[in-house]
N, C-alpha and C positions, 0 to 999 in steps of 0.2 A: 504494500500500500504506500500510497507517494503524500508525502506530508504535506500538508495544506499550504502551505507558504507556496511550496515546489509546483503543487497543481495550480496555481494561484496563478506564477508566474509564467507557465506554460501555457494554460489559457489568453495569458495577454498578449503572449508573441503570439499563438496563431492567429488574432483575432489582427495583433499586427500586418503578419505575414497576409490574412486576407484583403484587407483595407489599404495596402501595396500594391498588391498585384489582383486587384479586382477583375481584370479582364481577361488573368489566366495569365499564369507562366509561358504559355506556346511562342509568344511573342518575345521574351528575352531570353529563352533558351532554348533547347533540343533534347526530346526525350531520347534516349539509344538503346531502347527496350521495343519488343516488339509484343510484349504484352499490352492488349488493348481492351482490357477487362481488369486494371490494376485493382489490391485491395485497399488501397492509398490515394487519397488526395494529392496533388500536386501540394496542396497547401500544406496539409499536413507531413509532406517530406521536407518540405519548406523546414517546418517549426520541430522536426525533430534534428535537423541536420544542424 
């Protein structure tokens, strides 16, 4: 279990990472997967990386 502070903070970057890249990451990078049924968010690779 992730201490509240931790979940706290991780919440607000993805919300960061959302509210940046609103339009979708496709535009500032290149996926090199050719999984097109990912279990991830772009966003969410965003805020864990």
């Amino acid at each position: 279990m992730i201490p509240k502070d931790k979940e706290n903070k991780l919440i607000e970057i993805y919300f960061y990472v959302c509210k940046k890249f609103e339009k979708g990451l496709n535009i500032y990078c290149e996926r090199f997967s050719n999984n097109d049924e990912p279990e991830f968010t772009d966003q969410e690779i965003m805020t864990l990386y």
